[in-house]
N, C-alpha and C positions, 0 to 999 in steps of 0.2 A: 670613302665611307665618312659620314658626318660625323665629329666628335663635337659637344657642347650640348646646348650653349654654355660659356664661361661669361662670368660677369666680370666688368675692365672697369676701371675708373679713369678716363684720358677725359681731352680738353678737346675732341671732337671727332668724326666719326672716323675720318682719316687716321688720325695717330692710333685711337683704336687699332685699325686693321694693322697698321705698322709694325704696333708695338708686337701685338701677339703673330700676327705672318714672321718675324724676324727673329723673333723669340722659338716658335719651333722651328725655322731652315738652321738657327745656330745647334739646336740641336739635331739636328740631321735629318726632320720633319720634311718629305717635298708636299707642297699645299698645294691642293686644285684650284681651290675655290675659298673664300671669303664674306662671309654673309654677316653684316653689324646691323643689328635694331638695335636703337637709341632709348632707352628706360628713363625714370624719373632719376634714379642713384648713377645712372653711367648708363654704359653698353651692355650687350649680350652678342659676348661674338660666337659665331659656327663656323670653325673649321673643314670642310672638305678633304681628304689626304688619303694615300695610298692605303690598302691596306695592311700593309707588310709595317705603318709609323701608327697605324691608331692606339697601342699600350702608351708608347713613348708621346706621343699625342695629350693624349688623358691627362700625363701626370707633369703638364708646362708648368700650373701653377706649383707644385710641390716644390721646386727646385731654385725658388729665387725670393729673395726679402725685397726687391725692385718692385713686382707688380704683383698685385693682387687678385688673381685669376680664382675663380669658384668656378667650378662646375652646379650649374643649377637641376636639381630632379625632376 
């Protein structure tokens, strides 16, 4: 199930997927899939994930002062 998009601010589209794929397996997220468009302000990453991780999914950005993850409407 897709969760996002979350908007990332990294230094390209790589560490994007890095930061936030490694950011939910630390939190016990397993990710299928990985989808980054590149915006004017940063990325817009979509997560793909089980659906048994999409609550814990949703809430990556909530739980860290490191990145600044938004869910966009």
């Amino acid at each position: 199930m897709d969760v996002g998009p979350m908007s990332i601010t990294a230094r390209n589209r790589e560490q994007a997927e890095y930061l936030v794929r490694s950011r939910a397996e630390q939190r016990g997220v397993r990710v299928n899939d990985v989808t980054v468009t590149e915006t004017p302000g940063g990325y817009l990453v979509t997560l793909d994930v089980e659906d048994r991780d999409v609550d814990v999914a949703k809430e990556l950005g909530e739980d860290t002062q490191i990145f600044h993850l938004h869910h966009r409407a």
